[in-house]
C-alpha positions in Angstrom: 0.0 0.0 0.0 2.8 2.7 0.5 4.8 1.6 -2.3 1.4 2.7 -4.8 0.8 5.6 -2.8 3.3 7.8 -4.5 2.3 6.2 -8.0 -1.5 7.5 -7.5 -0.8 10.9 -6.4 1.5 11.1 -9.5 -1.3 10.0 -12.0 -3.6 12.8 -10.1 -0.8 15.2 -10.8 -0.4 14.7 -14.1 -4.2 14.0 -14.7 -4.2 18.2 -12.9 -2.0 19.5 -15.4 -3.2 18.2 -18.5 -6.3 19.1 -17.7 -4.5 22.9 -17.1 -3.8 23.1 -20.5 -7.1 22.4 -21.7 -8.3 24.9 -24.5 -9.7 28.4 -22.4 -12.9 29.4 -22.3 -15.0 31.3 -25.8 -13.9 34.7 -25.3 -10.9 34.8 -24.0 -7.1 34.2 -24.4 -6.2 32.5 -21.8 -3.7 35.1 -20.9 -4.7 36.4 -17.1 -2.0 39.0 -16.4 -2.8 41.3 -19.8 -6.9 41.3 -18.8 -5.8 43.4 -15.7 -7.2 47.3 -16.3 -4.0 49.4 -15.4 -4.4 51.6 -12.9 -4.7 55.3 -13.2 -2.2 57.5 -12.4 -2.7 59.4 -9.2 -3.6 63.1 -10.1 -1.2 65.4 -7.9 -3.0 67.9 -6.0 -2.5 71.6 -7.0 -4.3 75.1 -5.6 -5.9 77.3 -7.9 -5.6 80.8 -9.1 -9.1 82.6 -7.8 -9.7 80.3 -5.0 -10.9 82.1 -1.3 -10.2 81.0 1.8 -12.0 81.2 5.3 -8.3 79.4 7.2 -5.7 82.0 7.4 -3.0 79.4 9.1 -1.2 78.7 6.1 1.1 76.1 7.9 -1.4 73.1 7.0 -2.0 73.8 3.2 -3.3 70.1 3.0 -6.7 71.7 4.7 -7.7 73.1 1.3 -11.0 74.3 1.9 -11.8 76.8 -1.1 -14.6 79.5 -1.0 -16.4 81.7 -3.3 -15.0 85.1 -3.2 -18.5 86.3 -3.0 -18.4 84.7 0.7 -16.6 85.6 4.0 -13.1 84.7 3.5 -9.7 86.2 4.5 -7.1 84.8 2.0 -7.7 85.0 -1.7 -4.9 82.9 -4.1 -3.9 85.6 -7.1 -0.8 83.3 -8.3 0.4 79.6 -8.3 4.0 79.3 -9.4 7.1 76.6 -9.5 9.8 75.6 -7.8 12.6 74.7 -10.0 16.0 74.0 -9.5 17.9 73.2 -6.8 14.6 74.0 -4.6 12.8 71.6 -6.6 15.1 68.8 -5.5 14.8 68.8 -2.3 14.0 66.4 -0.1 10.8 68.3 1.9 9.7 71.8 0.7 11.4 74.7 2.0 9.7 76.0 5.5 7.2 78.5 5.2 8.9 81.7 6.6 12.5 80.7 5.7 14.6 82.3 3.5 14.8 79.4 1.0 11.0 80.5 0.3 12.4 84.4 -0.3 12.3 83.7 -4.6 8.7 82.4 -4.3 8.0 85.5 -2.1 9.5 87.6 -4.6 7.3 86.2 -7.4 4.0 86.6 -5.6 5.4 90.6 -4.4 5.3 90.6 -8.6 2.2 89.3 -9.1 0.6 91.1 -6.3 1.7 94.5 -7.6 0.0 93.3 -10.9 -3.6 92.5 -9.2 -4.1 94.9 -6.4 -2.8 97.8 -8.9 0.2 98.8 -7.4 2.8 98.6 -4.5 0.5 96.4 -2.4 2.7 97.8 0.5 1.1 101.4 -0.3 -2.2 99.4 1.6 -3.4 97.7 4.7 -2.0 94.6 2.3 0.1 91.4 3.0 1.4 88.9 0.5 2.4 85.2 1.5 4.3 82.4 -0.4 2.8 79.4 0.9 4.5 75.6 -0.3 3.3 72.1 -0.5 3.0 69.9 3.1 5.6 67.4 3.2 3.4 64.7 2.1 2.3 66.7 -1.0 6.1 67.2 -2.0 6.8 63.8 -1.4 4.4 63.0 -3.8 6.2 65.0 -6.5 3.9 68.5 -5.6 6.3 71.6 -6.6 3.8 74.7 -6.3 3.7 77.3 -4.3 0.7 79.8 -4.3 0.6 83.5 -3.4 -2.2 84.8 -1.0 -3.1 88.1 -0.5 -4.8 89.1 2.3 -5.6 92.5 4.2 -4.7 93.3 8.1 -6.1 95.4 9.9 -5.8 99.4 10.1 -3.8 100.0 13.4 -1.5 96.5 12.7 -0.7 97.4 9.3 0.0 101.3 10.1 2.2 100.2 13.3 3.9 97.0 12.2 2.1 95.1 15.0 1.6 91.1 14.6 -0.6 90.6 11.9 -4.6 90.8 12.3 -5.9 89.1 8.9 -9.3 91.0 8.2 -12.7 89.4 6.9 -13.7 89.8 3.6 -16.4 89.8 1.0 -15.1 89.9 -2.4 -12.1 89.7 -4.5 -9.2 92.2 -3.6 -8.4 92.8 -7.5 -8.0 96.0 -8.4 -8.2 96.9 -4.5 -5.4 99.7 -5.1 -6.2 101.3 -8.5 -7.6 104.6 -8.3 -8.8 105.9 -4.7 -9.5 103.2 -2.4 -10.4 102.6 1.3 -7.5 100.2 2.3 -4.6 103.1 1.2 -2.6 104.5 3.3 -3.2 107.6 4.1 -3.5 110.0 7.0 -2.8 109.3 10.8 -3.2 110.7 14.5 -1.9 109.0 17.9 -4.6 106.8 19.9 -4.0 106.6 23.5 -1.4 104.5 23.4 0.7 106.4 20.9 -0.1 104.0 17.8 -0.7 105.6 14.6 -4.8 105.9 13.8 -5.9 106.2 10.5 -8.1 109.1 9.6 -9.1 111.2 6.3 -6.6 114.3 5.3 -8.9 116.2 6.2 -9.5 115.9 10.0 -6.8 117.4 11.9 -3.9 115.0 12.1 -0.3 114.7 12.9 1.1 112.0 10.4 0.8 111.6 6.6 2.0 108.5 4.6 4.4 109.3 2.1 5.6 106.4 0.9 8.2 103.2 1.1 11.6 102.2 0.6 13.2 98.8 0.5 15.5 97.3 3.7 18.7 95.7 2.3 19.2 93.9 5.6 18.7 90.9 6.6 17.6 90.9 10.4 14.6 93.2 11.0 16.6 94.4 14.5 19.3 95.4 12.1 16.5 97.5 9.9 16.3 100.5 12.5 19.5 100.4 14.3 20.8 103.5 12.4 18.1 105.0 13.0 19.5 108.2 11.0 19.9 106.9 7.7 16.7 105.8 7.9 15.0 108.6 8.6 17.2 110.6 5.9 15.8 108.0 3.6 12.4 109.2 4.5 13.3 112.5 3.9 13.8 112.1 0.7 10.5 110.4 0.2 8.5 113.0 1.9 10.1 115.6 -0.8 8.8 113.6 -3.1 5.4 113.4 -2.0 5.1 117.0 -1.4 7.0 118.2 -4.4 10.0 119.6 -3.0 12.0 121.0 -6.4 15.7 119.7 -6.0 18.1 121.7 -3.8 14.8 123.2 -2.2 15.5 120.8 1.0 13.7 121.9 3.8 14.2 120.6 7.6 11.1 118.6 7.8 9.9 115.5 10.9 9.6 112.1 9.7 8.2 108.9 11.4 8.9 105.0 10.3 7.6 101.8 10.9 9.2 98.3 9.8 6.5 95.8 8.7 5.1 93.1 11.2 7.9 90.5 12.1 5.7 88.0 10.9 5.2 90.3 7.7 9.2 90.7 7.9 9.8 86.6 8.2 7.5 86.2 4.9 9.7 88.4 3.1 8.6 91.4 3.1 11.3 94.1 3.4 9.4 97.9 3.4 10.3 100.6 5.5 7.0 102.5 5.9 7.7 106.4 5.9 5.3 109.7 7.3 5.5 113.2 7.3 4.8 114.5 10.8 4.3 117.8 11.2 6.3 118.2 14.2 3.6 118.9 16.7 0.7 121.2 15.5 -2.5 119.0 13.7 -3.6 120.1 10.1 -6.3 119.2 8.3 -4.4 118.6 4.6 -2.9 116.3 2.6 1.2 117.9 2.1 0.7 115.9 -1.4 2.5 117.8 -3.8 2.3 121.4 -2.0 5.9 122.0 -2.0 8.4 122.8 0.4 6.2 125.2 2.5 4.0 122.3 3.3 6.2 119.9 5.0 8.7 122.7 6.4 8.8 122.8 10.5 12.1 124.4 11.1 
């Protein structure tokens, strides 16, 4: 009985395989691996241009939450660009906020300029680079996307930390002609922060205009505090119209952007006119050397 054990399970065997190779079935080929339906590839995920947002924390980009522009919102994407290069190779994406991500900024501060009409920084405006998580880039993601987004009055005016505003519709165009969210004329609150009002209630403080910071550190930015405000100077001739060689002794006041604002990128020295003590009740735009003259 052992001896034909081996014998029978080797006539089954054989009797398995022959049967194995039997002709397949009427409509098909007998082939089972090219029947499989590939797979699709996986469609990378990638913000759009024109998209709101009601999240302002930028640090989780993978909670893409889109809104109408038509709804509350306080970020609105105007740009979505590319990292290329020795960025793009990487291994994660740069950190938000880190100077590896100053190119991107610099892109968006184009585009920016572009939508809103003009220096965005003229405004109660702020501009943000934001990349891909690090799962996104691991999965070959290599955007960025530019946000713009408006802070409030007294934190934009003062350089305070940042205090994103609500909004109802799209900021395009938001600086083009005469427009609620320019700077323009200021007074001291109570606790000696700058207070926007129109140029014509009295007032102390008149925005003239903005100059770019070289430096790297924003505690650097005002340490000499001289040039700066010789800088300013010059700006506040500007405004007023002050003919060349007509240089008057006139008071200036300056404000570095937020340090969040200055981590992002952003590198604008706000300037004023001050009228060195006395209130007036009008613009110094273009009114010569008379105007902004407190000697």
């Amino acid at each position: 009985m052992s001896r034909r054990l081996p014998v029978v399970l080797a006539t089954v065997l054989i009797t398995a395989l022959v049967a194995g190779c039997a002709a397949p079935p009427a409509g098909t080929d007998g082939d089972l691996i090219d029947d499989w339906r590939s797979l699709a590839a996986a469609k990378q995920f990638t913000p759009r241009v024109g998209d709101c947002h009601a999240v302002s924390d930028p640090t989780v980009p993978e909670n893409y939450e889109p809104v109408d522009c038509r709804q509350t919102h306080v970020l609105e994407t105007i740009h979505v660009g590319t990292f290329t290069g020795a960025l793009a190779d990487r291994q994660t994406p740069p950190r938000f906020w880190s100077t590896a991500m100053r190119p991107a900024f610099s892109e968006c501060d184009a585009e920016a300029r572009e939508f809103v009409g003009q220096d965005w920084r003229n405004g109660r405006l702020a501009v943000q680079a934001v990349p891909p998580s690090i799962q996104g880039w691991q999965g070959g993601a290599r955007w960025f996307r530019c946000d713009v987004f408006v802070l409030g009055a007294q934190s934009s005016a003062n350089g305070t930390n940042d205090a994103p505003m609500k909004q109802f519709d799209s900021l395009r165009n938001a600086l083009k002609g005469p427009s609620p969210l320019a700077h323009t004329c200021f007074d001291l609150d109570g606790w000696y922060q700058l207070d926007p009002v129109t140029c014509a209630s009295p007032h102390r403080y008149e925005y003239v205009g903005i100059w770019t910071s070289p430096l790297e550190r924003r505690e650097d930015a005002g340490r000499d505090q001289k040039a700066v405000h010789a800088r300013c100077r010059e700006l506040v001739y500007r405004f007023a119209r002050v003919p060349v060689g007509g240089e008057v002794y006139t008071g200036t006041l300056y404000r570095l952007p937020s340090e969040q604002g200055w981590a992002r990128g952003d590198r604008g020295v706000r300037c004023y006119f001050w009228t060195g003590g006395p209130t007036t009740s009008r613009s110094v735009r273009g009114r010569g050397a008379s105007a902004v003259d407190i000697s």
